[in-house]
PDB file of N, CA, C and O in Angstrom:
ATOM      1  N   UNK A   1      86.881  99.671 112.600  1.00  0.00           N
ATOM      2  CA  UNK A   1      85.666  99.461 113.350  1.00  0.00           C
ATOM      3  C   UNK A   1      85.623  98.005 113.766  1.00  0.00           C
ATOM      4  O   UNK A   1      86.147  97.240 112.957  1.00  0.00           O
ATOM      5  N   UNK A   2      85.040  97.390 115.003  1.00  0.00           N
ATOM      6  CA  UNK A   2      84.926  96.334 115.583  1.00  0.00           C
ATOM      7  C   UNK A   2      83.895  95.875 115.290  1.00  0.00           C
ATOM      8  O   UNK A   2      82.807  96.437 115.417  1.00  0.00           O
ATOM      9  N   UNK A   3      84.171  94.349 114.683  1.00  0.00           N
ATOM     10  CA  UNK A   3      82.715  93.712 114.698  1.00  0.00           C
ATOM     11  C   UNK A   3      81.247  93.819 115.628  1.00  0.00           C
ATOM     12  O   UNK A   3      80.099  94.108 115.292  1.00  0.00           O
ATOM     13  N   UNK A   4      81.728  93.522 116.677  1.00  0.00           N
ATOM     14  CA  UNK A   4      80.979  94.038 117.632  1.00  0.00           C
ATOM     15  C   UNK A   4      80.525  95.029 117.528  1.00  0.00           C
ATOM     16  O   UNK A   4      79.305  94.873 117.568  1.00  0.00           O
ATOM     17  N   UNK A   5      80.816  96.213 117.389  1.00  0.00           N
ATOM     18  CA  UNK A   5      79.983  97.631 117.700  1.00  0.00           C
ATOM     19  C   UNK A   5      78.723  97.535 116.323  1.00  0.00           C
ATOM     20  O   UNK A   5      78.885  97.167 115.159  1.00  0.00           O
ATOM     21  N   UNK A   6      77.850  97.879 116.817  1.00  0.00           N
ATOM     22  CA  UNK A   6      76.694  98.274 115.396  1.00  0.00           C
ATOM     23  C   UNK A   6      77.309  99.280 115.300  1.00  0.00           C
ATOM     24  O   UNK A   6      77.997  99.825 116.163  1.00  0.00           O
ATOM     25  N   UNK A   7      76.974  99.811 113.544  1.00  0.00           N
ATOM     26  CA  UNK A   7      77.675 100.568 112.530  1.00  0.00           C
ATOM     27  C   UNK A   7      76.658 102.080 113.131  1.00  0.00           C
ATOM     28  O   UNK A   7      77.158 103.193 112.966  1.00  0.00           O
ATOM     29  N   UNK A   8      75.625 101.987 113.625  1.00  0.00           N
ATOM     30  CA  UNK A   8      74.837 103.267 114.134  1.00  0.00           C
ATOM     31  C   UNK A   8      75.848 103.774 115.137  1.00  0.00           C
ATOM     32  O   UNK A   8      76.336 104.895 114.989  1.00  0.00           O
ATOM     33  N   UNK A   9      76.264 102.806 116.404  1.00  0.00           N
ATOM     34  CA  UNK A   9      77.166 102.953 117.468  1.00  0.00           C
ATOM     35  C   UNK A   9      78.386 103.856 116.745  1.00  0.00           C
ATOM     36  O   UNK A   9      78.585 105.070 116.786  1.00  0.00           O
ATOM     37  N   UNK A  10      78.933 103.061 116.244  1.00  0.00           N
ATOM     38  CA  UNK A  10      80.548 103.520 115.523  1.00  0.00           C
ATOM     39  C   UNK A  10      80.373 104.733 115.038  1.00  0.00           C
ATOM     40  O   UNK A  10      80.787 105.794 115.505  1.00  0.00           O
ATOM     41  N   UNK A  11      79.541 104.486 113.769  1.00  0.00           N
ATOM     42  CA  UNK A  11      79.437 106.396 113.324  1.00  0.00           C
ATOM     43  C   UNK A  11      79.237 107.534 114.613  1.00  0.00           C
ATOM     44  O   UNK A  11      79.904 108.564 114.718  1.00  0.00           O
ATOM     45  N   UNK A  12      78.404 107.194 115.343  1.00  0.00           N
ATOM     46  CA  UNK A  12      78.263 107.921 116.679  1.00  0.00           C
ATOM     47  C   UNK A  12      79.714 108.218 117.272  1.00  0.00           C
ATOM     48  O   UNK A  12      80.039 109.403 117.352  1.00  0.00           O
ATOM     49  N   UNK A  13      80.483 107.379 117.635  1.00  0.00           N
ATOM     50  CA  UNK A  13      81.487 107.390 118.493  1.00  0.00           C
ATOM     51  C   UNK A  13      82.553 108.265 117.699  1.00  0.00           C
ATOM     52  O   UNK A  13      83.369 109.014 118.235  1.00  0.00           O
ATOM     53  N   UNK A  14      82.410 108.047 116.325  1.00  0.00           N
ATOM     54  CA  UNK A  14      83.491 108.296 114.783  1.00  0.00           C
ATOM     55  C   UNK A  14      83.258 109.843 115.296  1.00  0.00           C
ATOM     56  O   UNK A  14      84.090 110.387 116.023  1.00  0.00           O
ATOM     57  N   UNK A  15      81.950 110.568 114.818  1.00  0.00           N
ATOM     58  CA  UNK A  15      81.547 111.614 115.067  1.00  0.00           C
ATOM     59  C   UNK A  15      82.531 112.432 116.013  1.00  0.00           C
ATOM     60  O   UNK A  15      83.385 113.244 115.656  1.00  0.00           O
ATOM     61  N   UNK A  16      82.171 111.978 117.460  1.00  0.00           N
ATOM     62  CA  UNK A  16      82.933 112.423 118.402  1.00  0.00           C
ATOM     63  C   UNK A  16      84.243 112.412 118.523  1.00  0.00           C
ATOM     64  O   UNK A  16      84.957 113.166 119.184  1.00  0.00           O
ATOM     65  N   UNK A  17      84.522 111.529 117.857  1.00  0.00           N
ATOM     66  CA  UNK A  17      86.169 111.614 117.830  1.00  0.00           C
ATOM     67  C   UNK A  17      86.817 112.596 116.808  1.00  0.00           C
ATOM     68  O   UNK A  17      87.815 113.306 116.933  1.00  0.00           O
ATOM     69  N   UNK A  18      86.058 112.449 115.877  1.00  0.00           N
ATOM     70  CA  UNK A  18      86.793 113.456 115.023  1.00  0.00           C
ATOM     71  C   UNK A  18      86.221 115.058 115.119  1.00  0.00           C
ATOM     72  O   UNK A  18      85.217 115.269 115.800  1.00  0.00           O
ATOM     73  N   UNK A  19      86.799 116.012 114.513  1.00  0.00           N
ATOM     74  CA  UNK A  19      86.248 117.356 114.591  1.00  0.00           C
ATOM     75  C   UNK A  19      87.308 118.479 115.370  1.00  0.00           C
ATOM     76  O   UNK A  19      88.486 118.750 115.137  1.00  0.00           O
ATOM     77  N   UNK A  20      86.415 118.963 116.326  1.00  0.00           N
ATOM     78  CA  UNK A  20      87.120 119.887 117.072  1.00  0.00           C
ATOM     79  C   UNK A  20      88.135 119.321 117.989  1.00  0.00           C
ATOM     80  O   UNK A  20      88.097 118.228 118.554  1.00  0.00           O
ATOM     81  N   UNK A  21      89.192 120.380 118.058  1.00  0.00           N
ATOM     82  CA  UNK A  21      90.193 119.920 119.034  1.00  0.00           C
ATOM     83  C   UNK A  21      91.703 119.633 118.069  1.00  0.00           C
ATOM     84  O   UNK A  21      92.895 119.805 118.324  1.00  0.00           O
ATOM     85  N   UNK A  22      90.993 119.141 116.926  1.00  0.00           N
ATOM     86  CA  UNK A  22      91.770 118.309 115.918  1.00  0.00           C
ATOM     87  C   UNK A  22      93.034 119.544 115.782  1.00  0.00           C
ATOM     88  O   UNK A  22      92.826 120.676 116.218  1.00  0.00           O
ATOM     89  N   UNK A  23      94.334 119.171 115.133  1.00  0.00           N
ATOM     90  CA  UNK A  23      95.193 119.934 115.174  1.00  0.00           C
ATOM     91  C   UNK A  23      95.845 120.516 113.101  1.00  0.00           C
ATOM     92  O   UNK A  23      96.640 121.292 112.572  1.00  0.00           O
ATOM     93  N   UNK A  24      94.878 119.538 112.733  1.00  0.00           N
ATOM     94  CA  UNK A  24      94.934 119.973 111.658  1.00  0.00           C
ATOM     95  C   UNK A  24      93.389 120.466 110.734  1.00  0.00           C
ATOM     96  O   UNK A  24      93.262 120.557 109.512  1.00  0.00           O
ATOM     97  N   UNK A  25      92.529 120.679 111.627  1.00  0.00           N
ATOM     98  CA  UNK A  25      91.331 121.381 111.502  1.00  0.00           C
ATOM     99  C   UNK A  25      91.733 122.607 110.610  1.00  0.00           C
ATOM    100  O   UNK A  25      92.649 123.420 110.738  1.00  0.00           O
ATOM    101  N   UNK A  26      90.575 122.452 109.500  1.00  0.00           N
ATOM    102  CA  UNK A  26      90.177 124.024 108.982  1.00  0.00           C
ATOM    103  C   UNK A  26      89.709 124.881 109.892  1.00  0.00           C
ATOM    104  O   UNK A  26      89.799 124.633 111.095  1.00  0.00           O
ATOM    105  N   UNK A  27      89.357 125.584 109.593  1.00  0.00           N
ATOM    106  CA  UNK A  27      88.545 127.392 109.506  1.00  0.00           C
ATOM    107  C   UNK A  27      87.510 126.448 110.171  1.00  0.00           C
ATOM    108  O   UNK A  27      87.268 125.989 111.287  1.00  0.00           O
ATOM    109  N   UNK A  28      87.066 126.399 109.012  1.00  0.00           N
ATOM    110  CA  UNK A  28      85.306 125.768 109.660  1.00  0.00           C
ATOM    111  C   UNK A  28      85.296 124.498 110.415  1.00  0.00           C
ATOM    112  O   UNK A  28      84.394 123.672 110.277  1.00  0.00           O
ATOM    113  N   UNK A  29      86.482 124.313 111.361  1.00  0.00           N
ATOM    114  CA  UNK A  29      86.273 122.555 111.875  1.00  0.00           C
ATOM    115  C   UNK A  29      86.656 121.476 110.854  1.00  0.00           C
ATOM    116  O   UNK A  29      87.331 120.592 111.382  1.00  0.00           O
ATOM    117  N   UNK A  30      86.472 121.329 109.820  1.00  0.00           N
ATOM    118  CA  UNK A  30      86.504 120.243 108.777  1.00  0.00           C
ATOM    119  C   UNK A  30      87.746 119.584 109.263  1.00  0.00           C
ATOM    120  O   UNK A  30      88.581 120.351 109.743  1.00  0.00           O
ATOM    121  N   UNK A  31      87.989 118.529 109.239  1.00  0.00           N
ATOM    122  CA  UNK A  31      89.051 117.595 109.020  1.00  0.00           C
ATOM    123  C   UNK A  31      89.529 116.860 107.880  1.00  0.00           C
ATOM    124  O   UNK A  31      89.812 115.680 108.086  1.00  0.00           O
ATOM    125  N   UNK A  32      89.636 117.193 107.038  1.00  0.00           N
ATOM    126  CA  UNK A  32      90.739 116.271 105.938  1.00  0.00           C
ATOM    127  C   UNK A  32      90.262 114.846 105.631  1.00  0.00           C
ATOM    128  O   UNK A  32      89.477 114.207 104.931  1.00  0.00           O
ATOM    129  N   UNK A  33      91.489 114.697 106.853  1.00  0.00           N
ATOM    130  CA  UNK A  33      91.518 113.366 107.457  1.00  0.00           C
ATOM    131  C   UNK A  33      90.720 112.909 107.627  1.00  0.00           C
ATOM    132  O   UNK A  33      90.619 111.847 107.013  1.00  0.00           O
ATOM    133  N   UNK A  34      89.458 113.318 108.613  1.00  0.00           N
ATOM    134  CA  UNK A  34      88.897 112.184 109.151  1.00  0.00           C
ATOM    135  C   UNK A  34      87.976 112.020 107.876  1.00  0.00           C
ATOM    136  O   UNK A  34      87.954 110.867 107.444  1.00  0.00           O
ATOM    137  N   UNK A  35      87.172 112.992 107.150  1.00  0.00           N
ATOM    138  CA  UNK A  35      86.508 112.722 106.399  1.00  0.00           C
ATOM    139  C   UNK A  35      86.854 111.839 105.272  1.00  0.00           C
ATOM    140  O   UNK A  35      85.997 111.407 104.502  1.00  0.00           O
ATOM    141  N   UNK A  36      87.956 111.602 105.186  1.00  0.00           N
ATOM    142  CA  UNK A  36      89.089 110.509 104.145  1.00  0.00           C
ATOM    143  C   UNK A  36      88.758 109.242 104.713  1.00  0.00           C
ATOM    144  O   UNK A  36      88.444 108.214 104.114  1.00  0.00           O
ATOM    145  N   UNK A  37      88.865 109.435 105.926  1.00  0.00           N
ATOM    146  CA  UNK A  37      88.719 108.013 107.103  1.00  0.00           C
ATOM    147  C   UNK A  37      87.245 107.459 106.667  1.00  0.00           C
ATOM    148  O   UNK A  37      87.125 106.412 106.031  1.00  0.00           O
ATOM    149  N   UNK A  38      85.928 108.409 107.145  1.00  0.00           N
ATOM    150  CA  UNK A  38      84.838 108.681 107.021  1.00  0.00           C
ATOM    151  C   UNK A  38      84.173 107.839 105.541  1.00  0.00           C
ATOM    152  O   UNK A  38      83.205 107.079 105.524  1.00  0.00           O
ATOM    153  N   UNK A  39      85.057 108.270 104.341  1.00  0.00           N
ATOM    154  CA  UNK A  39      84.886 107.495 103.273  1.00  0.00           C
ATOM    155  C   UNK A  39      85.115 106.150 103.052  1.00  0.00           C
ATOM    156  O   UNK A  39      84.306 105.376 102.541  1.00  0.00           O
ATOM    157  N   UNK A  40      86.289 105.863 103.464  1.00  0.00           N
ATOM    158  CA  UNK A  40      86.666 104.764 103.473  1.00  0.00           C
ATOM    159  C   UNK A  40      86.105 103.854 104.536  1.00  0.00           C
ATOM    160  O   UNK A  40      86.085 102.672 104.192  1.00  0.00           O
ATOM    161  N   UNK A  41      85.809 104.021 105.313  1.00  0.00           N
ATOM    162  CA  UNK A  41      84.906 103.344 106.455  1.00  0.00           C
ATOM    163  C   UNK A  41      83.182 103.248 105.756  1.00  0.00           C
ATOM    164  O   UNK A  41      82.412 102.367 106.137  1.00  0.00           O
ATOM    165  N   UNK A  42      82.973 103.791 105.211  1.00  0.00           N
ATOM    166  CA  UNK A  42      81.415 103.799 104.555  1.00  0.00           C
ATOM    167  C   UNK A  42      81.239 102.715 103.213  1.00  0.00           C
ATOM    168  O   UNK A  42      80.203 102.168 102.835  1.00  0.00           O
ATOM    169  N   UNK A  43      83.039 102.576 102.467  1.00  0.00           N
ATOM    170  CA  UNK A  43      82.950 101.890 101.341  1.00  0.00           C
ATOM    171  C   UNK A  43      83.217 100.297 102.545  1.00  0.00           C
ATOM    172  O   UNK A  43      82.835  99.210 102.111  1.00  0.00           O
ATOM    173  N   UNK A  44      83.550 100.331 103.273  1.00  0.00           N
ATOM    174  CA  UNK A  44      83.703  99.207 103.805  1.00  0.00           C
ATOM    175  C   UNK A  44      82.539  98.377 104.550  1.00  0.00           C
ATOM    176  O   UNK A  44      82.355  97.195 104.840  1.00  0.00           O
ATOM    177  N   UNK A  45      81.835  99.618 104.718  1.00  0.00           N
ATOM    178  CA  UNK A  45      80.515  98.958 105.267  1.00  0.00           C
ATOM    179  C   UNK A  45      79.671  98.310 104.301  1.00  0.00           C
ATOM    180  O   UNK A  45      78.823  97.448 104.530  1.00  0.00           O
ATOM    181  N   UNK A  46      79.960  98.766 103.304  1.00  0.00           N
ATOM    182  CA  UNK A  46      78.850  97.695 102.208  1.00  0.00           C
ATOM    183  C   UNK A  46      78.960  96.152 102.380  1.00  0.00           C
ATOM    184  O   UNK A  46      79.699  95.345 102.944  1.00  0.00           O
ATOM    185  N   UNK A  47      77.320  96.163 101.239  1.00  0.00           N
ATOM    186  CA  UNK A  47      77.289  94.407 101.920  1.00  0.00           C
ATOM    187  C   UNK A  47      78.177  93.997 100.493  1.00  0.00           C
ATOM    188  O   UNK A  47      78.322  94.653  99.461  1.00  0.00           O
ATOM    189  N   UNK A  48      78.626  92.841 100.814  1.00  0.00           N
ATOM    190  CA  UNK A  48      79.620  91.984 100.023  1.00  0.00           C
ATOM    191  C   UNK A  48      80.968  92.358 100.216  1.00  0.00           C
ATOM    192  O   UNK A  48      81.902  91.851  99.596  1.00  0.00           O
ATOM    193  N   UNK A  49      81.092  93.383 101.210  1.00  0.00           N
ATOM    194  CA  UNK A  49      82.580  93.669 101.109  1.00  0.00           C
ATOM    195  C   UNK A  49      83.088  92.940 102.504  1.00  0.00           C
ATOM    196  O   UNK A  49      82.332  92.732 103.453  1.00  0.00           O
ATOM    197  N   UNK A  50      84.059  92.693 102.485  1.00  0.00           N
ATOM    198  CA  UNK A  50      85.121  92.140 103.566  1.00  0.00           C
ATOM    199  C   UNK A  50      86.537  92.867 103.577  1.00  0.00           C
ATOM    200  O   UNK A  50      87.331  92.859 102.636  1.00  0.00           O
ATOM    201  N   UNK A  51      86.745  93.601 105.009  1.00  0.00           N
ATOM    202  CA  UNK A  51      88.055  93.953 105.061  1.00  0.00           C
ATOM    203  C   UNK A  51      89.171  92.842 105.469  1.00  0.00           C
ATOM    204  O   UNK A  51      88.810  92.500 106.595  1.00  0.00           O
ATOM    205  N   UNK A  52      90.138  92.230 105.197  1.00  0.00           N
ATOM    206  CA  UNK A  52      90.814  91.523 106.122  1.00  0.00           C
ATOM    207  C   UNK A  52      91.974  92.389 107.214  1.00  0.00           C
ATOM    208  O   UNK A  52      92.569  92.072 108.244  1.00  0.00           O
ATOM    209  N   UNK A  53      91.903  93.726 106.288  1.00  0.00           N
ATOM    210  CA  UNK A  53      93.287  94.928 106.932  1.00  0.00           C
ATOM    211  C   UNK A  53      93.256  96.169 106.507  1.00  0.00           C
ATOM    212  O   UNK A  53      93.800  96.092 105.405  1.00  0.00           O
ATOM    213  N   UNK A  54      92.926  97.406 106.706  1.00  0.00           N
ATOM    214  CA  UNK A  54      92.951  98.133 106.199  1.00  0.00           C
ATOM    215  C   UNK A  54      93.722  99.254 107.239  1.00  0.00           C
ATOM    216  O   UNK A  54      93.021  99.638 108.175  1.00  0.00           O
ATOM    217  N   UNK A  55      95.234  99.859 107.143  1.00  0.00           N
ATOM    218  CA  UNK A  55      95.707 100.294 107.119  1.00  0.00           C
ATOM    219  C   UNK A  55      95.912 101.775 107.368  1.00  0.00           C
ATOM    220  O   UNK A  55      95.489 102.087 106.254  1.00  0.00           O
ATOM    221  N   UNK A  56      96.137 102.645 107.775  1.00  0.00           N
ATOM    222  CA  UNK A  56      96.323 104.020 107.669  1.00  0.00           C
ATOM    223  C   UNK A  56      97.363 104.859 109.005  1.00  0.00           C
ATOM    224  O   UNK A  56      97.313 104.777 110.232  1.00  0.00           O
ATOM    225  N   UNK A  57      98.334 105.713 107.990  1.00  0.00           N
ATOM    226  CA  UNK A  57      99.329 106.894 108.717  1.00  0.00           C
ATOM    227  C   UNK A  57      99.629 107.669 108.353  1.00  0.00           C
ATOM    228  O   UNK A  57     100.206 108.009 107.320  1.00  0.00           O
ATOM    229  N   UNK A  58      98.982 108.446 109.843  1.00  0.00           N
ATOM    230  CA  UNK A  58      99.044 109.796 109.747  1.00  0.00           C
ATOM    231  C   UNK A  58     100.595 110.710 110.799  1.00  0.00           C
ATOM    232  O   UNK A  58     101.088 110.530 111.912  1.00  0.00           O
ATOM    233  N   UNK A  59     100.801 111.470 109.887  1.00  0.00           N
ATOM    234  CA  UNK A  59     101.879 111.442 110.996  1.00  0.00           C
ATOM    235  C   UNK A  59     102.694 110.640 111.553  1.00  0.00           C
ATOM    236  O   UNK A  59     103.070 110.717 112.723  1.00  0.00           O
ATOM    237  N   UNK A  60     102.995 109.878 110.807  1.00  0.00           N
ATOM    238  CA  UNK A  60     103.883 108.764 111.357  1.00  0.00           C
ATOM    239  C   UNK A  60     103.310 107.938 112.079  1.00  0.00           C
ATOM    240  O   UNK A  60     104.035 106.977 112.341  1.00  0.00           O
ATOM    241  N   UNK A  61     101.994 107.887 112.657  1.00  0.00           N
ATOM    242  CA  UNK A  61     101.138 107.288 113.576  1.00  0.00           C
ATOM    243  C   UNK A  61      99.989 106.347 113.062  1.00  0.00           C
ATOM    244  O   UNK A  61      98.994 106.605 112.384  1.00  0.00           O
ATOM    245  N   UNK A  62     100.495 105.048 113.660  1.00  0.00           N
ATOM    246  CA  UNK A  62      99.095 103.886 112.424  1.00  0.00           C
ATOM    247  C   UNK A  62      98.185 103.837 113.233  1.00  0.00           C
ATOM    248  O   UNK A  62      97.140 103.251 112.953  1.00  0.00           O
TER     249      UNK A  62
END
């Protein structure tokens, strides 16, 4: 997530990006993934925390 964007914005945009369409979607839509993403993006939003890098591949894809 970009400094810039407010964290209301991002979850919004997060939303849309993830879900349907997805190619490793459950039954019910669920994604795995993004909700993995989803977590880890929420522990990062806390106050006192600072990311300097946080990392992730899927599929061979960072």
């Amino acid at each position: 997530m970009s400094d810039d964007i407010p964290a209301s914005e991002a979850d919004e945009t997060r939303s849309s990006e993830s879900g349907a369409g997805s190619e490793n979607a459950d039954a019910d839509g669920a994604d795995p993934f993004a909700a993995e993403i989803d977590k880890a993006r929420d522990l990062l939003d806390g106050d006192g925390i600072e990311a300097v890098h946080v990392g992730v591949v899927r599929d061979g894809e960072v």
